[in-house]
C-alpha positions in Angstrom: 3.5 36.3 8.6 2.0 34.1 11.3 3.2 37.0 14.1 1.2 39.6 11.8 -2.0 37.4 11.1 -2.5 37.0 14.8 -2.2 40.8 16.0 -4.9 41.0 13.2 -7.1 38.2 13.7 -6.8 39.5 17.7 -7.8 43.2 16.8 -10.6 41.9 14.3 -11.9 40.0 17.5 -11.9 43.7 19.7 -13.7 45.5 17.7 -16.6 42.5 17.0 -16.6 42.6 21.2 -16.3 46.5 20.8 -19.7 46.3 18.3 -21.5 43.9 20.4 -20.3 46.2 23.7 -21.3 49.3 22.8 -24.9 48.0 20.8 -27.8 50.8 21.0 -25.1 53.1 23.0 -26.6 56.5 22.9 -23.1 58.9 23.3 -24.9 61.6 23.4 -26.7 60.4 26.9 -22.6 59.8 27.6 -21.5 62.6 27.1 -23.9 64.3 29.5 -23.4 61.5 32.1 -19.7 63.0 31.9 -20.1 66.3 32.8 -22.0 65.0 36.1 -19.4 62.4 37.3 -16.9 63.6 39.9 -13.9 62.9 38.3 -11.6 63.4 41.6 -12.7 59.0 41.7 -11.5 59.2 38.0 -7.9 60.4 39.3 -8.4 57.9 42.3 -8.3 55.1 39.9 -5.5 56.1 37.4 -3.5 56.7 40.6 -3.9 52.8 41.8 -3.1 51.8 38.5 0.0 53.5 38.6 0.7 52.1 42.6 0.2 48.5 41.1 3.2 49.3 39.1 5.5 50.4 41.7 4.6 47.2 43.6 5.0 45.6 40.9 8.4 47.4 40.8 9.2 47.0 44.6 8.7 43.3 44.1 11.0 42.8 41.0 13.8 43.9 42.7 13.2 41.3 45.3 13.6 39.0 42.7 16.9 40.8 41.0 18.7 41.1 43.9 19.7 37.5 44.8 20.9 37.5 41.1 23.8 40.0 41.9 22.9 43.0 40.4 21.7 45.9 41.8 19.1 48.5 40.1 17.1 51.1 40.7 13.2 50.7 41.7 12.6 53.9 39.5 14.2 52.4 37.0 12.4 48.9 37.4 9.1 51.2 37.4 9.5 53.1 34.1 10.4 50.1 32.5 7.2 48.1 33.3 5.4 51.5 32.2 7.1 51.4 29.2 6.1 47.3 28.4 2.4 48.2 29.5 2.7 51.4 26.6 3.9 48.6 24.3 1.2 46.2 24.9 -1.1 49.2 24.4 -0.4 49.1 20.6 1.0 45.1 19.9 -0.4 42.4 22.4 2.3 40.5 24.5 5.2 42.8 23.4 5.5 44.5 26.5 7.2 41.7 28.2 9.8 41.9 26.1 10.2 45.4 25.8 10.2 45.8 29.5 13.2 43.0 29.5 15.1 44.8 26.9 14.6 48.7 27.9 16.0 47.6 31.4 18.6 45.5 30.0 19.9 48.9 28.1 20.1 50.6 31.5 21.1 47.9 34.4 23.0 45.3 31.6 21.2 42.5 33.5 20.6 39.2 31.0 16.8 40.0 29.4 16.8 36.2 29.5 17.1 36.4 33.3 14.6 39.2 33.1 12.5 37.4 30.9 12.3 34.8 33.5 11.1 37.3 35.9 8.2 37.9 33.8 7.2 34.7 33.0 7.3 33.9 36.7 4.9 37.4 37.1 3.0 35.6 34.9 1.7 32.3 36.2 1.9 34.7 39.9 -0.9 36.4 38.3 -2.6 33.6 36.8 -2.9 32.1 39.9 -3.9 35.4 41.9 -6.1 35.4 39.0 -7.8 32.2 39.3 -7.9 32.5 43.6 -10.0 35.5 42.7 -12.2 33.8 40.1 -12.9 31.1 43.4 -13.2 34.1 46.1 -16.3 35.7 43.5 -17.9 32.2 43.0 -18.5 31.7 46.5 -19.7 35.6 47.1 -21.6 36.3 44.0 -22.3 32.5 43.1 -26.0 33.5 41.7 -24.5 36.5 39.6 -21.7 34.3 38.5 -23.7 32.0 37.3 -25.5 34.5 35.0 -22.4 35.7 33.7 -20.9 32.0 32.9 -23.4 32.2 30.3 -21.2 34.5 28.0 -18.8 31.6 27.7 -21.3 29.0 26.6 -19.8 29.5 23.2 -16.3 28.0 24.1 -16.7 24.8 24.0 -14.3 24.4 21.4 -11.5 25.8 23.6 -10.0 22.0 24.6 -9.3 21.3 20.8 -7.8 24.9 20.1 -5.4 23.6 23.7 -4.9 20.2 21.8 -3.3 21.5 18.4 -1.4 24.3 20.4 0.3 21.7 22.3 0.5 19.0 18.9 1.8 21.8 17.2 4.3 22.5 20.2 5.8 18.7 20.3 5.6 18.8 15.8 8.4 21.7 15.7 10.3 20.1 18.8 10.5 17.0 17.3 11.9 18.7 13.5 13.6 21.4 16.0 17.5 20.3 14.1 15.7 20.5 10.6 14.8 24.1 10.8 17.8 25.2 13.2 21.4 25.1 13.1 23.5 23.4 15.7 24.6 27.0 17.0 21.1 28.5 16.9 20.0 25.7 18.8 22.7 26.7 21.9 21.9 29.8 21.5 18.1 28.7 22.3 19.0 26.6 25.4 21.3 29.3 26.8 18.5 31.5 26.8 16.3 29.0 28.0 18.4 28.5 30.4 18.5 32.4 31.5 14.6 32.3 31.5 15.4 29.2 33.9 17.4 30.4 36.2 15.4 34.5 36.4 12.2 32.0 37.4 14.1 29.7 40.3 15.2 32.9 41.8 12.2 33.1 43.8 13.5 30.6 46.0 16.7 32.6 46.6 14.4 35.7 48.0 16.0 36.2 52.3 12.3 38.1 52.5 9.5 35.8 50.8 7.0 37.6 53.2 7.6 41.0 51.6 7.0 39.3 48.1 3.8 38.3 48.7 2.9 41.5 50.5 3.4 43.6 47.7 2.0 40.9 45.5 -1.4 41.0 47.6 -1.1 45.2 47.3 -0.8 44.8 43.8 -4.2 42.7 43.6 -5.7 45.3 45.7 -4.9 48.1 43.8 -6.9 46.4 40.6 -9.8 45.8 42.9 -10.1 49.2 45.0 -9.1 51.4 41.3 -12.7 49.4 40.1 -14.2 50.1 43.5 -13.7 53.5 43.4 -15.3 54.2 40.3 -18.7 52.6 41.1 -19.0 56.4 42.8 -19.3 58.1 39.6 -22.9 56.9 39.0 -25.4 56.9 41.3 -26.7 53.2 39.7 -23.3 51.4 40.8 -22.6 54.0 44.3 -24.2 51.2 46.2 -22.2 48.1 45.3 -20.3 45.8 47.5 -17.3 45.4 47.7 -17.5 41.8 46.8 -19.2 42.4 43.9 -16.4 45.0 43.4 -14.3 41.5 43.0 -16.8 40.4 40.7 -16.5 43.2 38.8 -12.5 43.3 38.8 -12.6 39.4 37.9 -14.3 39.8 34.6 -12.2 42.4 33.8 -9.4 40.3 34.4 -11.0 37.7 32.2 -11.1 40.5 29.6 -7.3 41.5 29.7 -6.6 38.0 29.6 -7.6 38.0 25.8 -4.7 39.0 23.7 -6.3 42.7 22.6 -4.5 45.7 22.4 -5.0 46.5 26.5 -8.2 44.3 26.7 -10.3 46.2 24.0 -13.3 45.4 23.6 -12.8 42.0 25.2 -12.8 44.0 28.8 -15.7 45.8 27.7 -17.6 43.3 26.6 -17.3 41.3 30.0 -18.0 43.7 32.2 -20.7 45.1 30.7 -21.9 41.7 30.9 -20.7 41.1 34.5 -22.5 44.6 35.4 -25.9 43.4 33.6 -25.7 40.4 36.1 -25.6 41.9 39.2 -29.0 44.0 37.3 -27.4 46.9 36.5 -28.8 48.9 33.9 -27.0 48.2 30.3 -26.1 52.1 29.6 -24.5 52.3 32.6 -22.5 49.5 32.5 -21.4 50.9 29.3 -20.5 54.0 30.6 -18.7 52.5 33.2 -17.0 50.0 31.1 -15.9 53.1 29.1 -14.9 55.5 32.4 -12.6 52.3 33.5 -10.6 51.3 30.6 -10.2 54.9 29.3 -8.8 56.0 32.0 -6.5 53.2 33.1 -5.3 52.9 29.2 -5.1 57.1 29.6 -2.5 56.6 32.7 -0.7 53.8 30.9 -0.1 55.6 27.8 1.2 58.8 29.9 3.4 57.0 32.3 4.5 54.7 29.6 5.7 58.1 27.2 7.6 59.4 30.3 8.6 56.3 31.2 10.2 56.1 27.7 11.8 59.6 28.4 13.5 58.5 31.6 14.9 55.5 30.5 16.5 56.4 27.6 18.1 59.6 29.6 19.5 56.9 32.2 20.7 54.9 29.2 22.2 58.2 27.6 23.8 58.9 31.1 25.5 55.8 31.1 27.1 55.2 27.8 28.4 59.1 29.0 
């Protein structure tokens, strides 16, 4: 019940954001704003959304090889396409579903894999958060305008403080609620998550990792960049305020959504309106961006689907 009460609390909260996004939006002035963008920078972006996967791809298998195992990098592709499809419809289940749909194919641990992801995770969390500090120093002014959106958070410390009482509560009663066996089965797995993060340090080429981890980062700047060219209002932009742009977007996808809804919007209209851009157009672009990007995920992600489960089929052959 809990599980279900957040997805809808979560999708309650998108489409408030999605309200307060798309106030006053005339769709008709949209609409012809489509039909003048050149939609070849459309394309452009979808296609570094899709090149941040195969990095993301190319550097998972750095981490799964000093486990033992050897898998394909189209296979390690289609089945982060697939989690990202699954996130598109229930927040947070893509991690799992990646874990598991590459499990069926490659019969690595997911718990190993899961520890993969959760070391992707705080990777991107901390890319995440070097690129909050990178758009402070260049765009400290405009940053400052668009801090002002969070001025209603103040109550985030106590919502951390009875996550993490809540946390040490069911830890504390863990053998009340579990059985001895459940609880082994808990620590193995634990264990598994343990051992898929630690093998970072077994990598022979840590300088590849991070190269492909600094190409993925640059994908999700330049597929923003490159859209700034479908209005003439945004064609002049920097690309530090590109960053800008990217890190509020971030912020957005950050919130558990399905794919950022309206919580992206909402911020990077917000972000846009900052660096005085008019509120239409940062609309429209808000709209041009996540379409498109939740567009590509959705059709990798189906024949991602389609890929996997003929490498699965192949294999139980």
């Amino acid at each position: 019940m809990l599980k279900y009460f957040k997805s809808l609390f979560f999708l309650v909260i998108a489409f408030l954001l999605l309200f307060f996004a798309f106030k006053g939006i005339n769709f008709k002035d949209f609409s012809v704003a489509l039909t003048n963008i050149s939609f070849k920078w459309i394309f452009l972006s979808m296609l570094l959304g899709y090149l941040a996967f195969v990095f993301r791809g190319l550097r998972w298998q750095l981490l799964i090889k000093p486990l033992g195992y050897k898998v394909r990098v189209f296979d390690l592709v289609n089945a982060i396409s697939f989690g990202y499809l699954f996130n598109s419809f229930i927040p947070r289940s893509g991690e799992v579903a990646r874990c598991t749909s590459l499990n069926k194919v490659s019969n690595i641990p997911v718990s190993k894999l899961f520890g993969h992801v959760i070391l992707e995770r705080l990777i991107d969390f901390i890319f995440l958060f070097a690129s909050i500090l990178i758009a402070l120093f260049l765009n400290y002014q405009d940053f400052m305008k668009f801090s002002k959106v969070f001025s209603l958070s103040n109550n985030i410390l106590l919502y951390v403080v009875i996550f993490i009482a809540s946390i040490v509560v069911i830890y504390r009663f863990r053998r009340l609620f579990l059985s001895h066996s459940n609880l082994q089965k808990i620590y193995s797995f634990i264990v598994g998550i343990k051992e898929g993060v630690l093998s970072i340090k077994l990598i022979p080429n840590k300088f590849l990792f991070w190269i492909y981890t600094l190409l993925i980062w640059i994908c999700y700047l330049m597929m923003t960049v490159v859209c700034f060219y479908c209005f003439s209002e945004t064609s002049s932009l920097t690309l530090s305020q590109g960053l800008f742009i990217m890190v509020a977007g971030g912020l957005g996808m950050v919130v558990p959504t399905p794919t950022g809804i309206g919580s992206y919007h909402y911020l990077v209209i917000q972000a846009l309106m900052a660096i005085n851009i008019s509120r239409e157009t940062s609309q429209f672009f808000a709209i041009i961006v996540h379409s498109s990007q939740a567009l590509m995920i959705i059709v990798t992600g189906f024949f991602a689907m389609l890929f996997l489960y003929r490498r699965r089929k192949h294999n139980s052959e």
